[in-house]
C-alpha positions as CSV (number, residue, x, y, z in Angstrom):
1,X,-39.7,-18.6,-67.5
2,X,-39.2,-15.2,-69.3
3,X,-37.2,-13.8,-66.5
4,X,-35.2,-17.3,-66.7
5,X,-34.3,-16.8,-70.7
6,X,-33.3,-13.3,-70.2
7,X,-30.6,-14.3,-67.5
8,X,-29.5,-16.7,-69.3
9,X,-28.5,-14.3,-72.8
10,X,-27.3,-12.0,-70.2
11,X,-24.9,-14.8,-69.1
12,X,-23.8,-15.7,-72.6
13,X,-23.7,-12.2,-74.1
14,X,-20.7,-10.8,-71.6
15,X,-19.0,-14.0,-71.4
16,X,-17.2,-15.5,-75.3
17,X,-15.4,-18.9,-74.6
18,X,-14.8,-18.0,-70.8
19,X,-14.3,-14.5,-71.3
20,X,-15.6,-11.5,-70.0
21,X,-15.7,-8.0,-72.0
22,X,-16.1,-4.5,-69.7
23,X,-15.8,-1.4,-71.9
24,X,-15.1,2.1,-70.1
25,X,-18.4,4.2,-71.2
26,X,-18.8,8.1,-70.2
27,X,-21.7,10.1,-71.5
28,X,-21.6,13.5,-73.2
29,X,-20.4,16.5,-70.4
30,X,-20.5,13.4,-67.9
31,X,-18.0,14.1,-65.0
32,X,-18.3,9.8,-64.6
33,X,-17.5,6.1,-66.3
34,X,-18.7,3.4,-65.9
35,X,-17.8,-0.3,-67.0
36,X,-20.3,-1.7,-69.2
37,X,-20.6,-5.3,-70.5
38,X,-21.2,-6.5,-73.9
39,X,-24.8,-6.5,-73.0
40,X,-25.0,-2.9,-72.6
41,X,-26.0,-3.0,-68.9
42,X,-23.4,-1.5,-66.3
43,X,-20.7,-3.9,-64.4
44,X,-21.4,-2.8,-61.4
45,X,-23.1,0.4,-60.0
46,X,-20.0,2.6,-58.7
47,X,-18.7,5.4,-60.7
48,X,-15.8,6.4,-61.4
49,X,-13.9,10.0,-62.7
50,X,-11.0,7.9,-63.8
51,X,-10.4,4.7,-65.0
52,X,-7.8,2.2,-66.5
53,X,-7.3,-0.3,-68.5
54,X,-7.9,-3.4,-66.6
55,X,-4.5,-5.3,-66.3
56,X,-3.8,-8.7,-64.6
57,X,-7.5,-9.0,-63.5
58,X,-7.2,-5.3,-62.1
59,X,-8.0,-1.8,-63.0
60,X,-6.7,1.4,-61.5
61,X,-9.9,3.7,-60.8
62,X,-10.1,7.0,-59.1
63,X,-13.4,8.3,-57.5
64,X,-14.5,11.7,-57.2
65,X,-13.6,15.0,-55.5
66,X,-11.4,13.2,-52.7
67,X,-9.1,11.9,-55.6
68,X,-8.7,8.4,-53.9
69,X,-7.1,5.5,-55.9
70,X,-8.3,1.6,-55.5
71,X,-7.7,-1.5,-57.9
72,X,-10.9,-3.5,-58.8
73,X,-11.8,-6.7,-60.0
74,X,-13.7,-6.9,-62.9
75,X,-17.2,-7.2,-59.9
76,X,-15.6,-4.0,-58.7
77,X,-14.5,-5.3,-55.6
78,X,-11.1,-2.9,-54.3
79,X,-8.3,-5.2,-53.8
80,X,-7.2,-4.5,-50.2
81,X,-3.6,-3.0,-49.8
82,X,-2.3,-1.7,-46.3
83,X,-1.0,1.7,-47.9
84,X,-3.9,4.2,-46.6
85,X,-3.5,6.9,-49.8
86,X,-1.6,5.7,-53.0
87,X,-1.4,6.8,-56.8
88,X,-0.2,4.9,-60.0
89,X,3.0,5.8,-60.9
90,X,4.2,5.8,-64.2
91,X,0.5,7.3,-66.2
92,X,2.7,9.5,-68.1
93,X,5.0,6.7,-69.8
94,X,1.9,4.9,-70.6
95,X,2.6,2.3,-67.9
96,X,-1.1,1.4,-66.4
97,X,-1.4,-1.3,-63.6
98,X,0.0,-4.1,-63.6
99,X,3.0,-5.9,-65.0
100,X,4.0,-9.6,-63.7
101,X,2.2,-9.2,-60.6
102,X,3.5,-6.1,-60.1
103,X,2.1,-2.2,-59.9
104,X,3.9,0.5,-59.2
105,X,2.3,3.1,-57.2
106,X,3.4,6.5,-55.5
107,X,2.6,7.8,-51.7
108,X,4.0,10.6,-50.1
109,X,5.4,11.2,-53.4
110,X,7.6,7.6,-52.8
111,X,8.0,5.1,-54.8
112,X,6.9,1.3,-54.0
113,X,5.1,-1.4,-55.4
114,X,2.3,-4.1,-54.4
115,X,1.5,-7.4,-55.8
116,X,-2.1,-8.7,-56.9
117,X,-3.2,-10.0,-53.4
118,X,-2.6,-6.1,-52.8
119,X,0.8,-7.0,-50.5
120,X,3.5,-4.3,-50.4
121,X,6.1,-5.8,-52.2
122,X,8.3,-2.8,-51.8
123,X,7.7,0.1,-49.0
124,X,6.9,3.5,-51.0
125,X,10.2,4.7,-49.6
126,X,12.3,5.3,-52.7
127,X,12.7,8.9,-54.6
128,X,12.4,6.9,-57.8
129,X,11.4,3.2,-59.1
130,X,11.5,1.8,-62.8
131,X,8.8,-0.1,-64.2
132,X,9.4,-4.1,-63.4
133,X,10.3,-5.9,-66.6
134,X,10.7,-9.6,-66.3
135,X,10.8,-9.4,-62.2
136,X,13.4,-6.4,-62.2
137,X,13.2,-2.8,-61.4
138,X,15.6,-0.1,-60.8
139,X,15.2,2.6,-58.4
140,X,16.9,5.7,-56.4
141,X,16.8,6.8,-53.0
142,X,19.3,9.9,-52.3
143,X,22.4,9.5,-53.9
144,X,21.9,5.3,-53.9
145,X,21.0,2.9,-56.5
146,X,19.5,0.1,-56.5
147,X,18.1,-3.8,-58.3
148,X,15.2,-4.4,-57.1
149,X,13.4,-7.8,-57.7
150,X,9.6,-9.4,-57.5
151,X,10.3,-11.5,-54.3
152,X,10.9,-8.1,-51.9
153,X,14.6,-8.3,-52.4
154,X,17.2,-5.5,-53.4
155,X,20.2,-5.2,-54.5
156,X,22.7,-1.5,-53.9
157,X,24.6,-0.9,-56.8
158,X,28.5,0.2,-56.3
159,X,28.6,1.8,-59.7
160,X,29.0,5.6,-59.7
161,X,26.1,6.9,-61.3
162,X,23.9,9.8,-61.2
163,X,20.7,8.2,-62.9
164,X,19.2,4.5,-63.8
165,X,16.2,3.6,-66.3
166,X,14.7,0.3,-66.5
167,X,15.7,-3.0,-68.0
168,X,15.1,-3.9,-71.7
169,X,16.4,-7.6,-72.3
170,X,18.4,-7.8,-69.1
171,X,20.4,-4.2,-69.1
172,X,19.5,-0.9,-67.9
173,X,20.8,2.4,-68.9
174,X,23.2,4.3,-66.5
175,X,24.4,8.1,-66.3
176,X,27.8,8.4,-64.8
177,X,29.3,11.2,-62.5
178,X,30.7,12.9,-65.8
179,X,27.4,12.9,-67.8
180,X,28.2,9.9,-70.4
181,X,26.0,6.6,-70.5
182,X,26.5,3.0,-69.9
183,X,24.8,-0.2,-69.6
184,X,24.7,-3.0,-66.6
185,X,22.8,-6.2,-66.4
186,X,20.8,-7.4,-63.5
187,X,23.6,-8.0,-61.7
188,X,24.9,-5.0,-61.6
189,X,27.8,-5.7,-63.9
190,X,28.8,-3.3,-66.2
191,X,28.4,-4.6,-69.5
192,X,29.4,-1.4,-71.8
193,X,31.4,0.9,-70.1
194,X,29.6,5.0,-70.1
195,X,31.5,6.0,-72.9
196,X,27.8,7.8,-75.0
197,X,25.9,10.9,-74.9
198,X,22.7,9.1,-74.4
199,X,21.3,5.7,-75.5
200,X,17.9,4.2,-76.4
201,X,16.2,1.3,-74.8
202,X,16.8,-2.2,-76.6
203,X,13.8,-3.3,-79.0
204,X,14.7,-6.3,-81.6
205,X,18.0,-7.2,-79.6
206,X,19.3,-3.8,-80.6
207,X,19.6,0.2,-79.2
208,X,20.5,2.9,-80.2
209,X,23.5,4.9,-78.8
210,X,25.0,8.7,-79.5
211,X,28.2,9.1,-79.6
212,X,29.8,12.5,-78.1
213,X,29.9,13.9,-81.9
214,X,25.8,13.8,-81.5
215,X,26.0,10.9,-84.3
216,X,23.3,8.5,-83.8
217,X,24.5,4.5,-84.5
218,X,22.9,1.5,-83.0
219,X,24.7,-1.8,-80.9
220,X,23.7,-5.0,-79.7
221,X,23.1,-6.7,-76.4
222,X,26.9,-7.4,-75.9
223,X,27.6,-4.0,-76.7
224,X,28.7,-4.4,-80.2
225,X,28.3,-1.8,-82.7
226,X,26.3,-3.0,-85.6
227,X,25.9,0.0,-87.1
228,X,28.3,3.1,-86.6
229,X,27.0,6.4,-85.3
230,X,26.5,8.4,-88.7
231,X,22.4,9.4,-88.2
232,X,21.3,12.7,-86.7
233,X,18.1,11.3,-85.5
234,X,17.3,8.0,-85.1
235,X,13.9,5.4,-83.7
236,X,13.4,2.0,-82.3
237,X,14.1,-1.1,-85.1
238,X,10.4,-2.6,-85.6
239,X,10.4,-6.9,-84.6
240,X,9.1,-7.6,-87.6
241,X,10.6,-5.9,-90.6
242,X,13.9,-5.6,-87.9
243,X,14.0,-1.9,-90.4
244,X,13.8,1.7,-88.0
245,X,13.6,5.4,-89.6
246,X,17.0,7.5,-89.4
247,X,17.7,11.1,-90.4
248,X,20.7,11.4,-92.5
249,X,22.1,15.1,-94.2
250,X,18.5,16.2,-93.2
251,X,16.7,13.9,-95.3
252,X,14.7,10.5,-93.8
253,X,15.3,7.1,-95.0
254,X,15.0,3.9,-93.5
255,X,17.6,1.4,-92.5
256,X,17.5,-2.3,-91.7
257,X,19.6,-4.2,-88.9
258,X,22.2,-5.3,-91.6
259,X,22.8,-1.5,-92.0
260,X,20.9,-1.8,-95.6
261,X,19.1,1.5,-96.5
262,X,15.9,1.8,-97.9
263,X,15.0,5.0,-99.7
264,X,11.9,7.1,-99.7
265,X,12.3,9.0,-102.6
266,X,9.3,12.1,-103.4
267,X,7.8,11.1,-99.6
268,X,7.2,14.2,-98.0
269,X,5.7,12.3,-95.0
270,X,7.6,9.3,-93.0
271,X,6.2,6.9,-90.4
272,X,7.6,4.4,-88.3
273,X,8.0,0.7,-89.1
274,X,5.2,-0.8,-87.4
275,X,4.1,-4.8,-87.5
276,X,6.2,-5.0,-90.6
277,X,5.2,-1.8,-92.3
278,X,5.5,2.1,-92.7
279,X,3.5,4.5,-93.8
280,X,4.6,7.2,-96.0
281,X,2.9,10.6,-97.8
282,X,3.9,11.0,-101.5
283,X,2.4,13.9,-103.4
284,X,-1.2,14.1,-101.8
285,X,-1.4,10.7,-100.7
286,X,-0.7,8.0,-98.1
287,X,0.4,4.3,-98.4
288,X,2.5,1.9,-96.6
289,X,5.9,0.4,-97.6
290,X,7.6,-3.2,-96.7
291,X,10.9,-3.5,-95.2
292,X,12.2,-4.0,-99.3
293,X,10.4,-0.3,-99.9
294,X,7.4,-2.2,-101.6
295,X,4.2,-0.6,-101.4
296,X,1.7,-2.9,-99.7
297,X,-0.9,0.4,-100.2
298,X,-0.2,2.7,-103.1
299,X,-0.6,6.3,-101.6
300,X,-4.0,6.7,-102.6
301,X,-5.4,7.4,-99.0
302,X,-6.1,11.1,-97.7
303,X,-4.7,10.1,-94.0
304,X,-3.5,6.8,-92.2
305,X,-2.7,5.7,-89.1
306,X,0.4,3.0,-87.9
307,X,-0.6,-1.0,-87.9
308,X,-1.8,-2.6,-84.1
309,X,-3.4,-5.5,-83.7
310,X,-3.4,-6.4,-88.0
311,X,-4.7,-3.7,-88.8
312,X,-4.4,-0.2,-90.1
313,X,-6.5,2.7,-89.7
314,X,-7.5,4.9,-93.3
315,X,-9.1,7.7,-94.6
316,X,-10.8,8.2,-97.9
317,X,-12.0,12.2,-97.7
318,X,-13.5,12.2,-94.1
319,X,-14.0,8.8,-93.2
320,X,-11.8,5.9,-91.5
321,X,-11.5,2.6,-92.0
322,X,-9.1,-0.5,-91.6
323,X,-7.2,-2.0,-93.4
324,X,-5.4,-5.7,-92.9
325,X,-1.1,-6.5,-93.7
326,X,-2.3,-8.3,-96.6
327,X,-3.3,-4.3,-97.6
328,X,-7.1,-5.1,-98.2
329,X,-9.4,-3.2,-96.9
330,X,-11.6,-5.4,-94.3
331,X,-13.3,-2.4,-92.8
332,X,-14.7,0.3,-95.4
333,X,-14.3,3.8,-94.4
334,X,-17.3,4.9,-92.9
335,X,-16.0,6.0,-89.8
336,X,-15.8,10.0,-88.7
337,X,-13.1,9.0,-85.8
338,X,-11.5,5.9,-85.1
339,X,-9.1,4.8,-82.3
340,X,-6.7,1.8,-83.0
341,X,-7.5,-2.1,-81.7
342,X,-6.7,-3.5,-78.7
343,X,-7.6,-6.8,-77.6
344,X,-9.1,-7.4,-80.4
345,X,-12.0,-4.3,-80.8
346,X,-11.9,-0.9,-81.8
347,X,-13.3,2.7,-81.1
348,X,-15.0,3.9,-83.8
349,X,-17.5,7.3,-84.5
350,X,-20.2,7.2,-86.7
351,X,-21.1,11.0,-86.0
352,X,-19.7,14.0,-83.4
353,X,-20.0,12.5,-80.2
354,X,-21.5,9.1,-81.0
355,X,-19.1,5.9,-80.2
356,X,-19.5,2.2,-80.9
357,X,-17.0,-0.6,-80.5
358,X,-16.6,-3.1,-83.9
359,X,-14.7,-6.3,-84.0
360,X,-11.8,-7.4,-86.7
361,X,-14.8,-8.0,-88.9
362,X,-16.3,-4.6,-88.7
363,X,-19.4,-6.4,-86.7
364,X,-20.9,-4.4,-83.8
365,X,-19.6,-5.3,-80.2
366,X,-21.9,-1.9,-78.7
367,X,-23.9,0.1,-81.2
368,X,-22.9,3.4,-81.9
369,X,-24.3,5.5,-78.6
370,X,-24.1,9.5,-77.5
371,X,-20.7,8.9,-75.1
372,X,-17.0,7.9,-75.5
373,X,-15.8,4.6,-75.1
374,X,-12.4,3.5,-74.1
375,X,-10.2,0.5,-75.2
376,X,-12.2,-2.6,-74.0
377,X,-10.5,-5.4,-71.9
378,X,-11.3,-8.7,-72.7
379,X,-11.0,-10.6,-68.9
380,X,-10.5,-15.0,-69.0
């Protein structure tokens, strides 16, 4: 009867509404992870010297000495793929697994990509392959471009060109022959003829552009300027505040899509616009700003990290805590190290070498234990 009881918290416990929390776990000078489940016992019994995030129901895990790659299911079952030796591709940009049923991996130093029933969607055959976004992918083989698409097909592009990036809402960068950037659509039209230094990829409808002066401006998805090139540096516009941070006669300052400017005066310390808000140093301490230049947090805090998720990280002397948009503090600094949410839970230290993971409410999801956790996924 005992033996029944304890199964059945151990059901309950990793499994919230129909979902299923596995939290990458290494201990101190430990050459290994492990998955653990919100119960505190392991996943599954492999181990692992590398692990990702898991992604689509899968998690990119490399095992030992060999350096051999496999996707898992959250069981640890290896999805089966045809391609005998493989790598993810794309680590370095961030891009981890996979993406609209898509992953990108590398072998033989090729790019290709397989699907989630582990399918080769695209031979590893190409010198370079985009990240898919929305079902589309660029990619190079030789001196040859090419569209590629979810369903295996692909598409050569006539354009001269000497490079490609991936799509952002529908258009990718392109490098012409004489060194100046343009943009075509997933057709393969061109849509803004390569007439710019370099460009940015298009967050909040809008990119930025540099014009062959070095003047940083911004444009829209028809290829519209909206705001001439007149920065000497400038970032990505934010989706919420739609405000970015600019450089202008060596000084920072904000600007909003309407071209509006929002002074920092006395900040001596500038963050990006972030869920709606930037942080900024003024005199000895941090706060954040609106997209008006209203401070949500007077700079009263020693240190402060960017919103994710809601929520802020802060530091009163040597603690962190968290903070919420509304600019109240939810979590109290207690914290010697944090790491930012995702999915809903956060990393945080309590002393040198001692990790938990806490909920939006500061409630324990793993008590603080000698080892360092990674970002937790949260599985339907």
């Amino acid at each position: 009867m005992k033996l029944f009881v304890l199964t059945l918290l151990t059901l309950v416990s990793v499994s919230t509404f129909g979902q299923k929390i596995l939290a990458p776990f290494q201990k101190p000078m430990a050459k290994q992870w492990i998955f653990i489940l919100q119960d505190g016992s392991n996943a599954f019994e492999t181990k692992y010297s590398t692990i990702l995030p898991f992604s689509e129901g899968y998690a990119a895990v490399m095992s030992g000495p060999a350096r051999t790659w496999a996707f898992i299911d959250p069981s640890g079952n290896e999805l089966s793929t045809p391609l005998k030796r493989w790598e993810p591709a794309g680590l370095e940009l961030g891009e981890k697994g996979f993406h609209g049923g898509l992953a990108r991996i590398m072998s033989l130093r090729k790019f290709g990509c397989i699907n989630t029933k582990g399918e080769v969607v695209h031979e590893p055959t190409y010198d370079f392959m985009s990240a898919f976004v929305d079902g589309i992918a660029t990619a190079k083989l030789g001196r040859e471009f090419f569209i590629l698409k979810a369903n295996g097909s692909s598409q050569k592009l006539s354009t001269p060109m000497v490079a490609i990036k991936r799509f952002s809402d529908g258009l990718a960068q392109f490098k012409s022959p004489d060194g100046l950037f343009g943009l075509i659509n997933t057709k393969g039209e061109v849509i803004v003829e390569p007439t710019y230094r370099s460009m940015g990829f298009f967050f909040d409808g809008v990119a930025w552009i540099k014009d062959t002066d070095g003047l940083v401006g911004y444009i829209d998805k028809t290829g519209t300027v909206i705001i001439k090139p007149q920065y000497e540096l400038a970032g990505n516009f934010d989706p919420i505040s739609h405000c970015t941070r600019v450089r202008k006669n060596r000084s920072w300052l904000y600007v909003s899509r309407s071209g509006q400017e929002i002074q920092a005066d006395n900040a001596t310390s500038f963050g990006d616009f972030s869920e709606g808000f930037a942080y900024l140093r003024v005199e000895n301490g941090f706060g954040f700003i609106d997209k008006e230049g209203k401070w949500l947090v007077e700079p009263t805090y020693s240190q402060v990290k960017p919103f994710n998720e809601g929520m802020a990280a802060v530091q009163i002397g040597r603690v962190w805590g968290f903070i919420n948009t509304k600019g109240e503090e939810v979590i109290p600094p207690t914290f010697v190290a944090i790491r930012p949410f995702k999915n809903g839970y956060a990393a945080v230290s309590t002393q040198r070498d001692k990790w938990g993971i806490i909920d939006k409410d500061g409630k324990w999801l793993f008590e603080p234990r000698f080892g360092t956790f990674k970002d937790v996924s949260v599985l339907p």
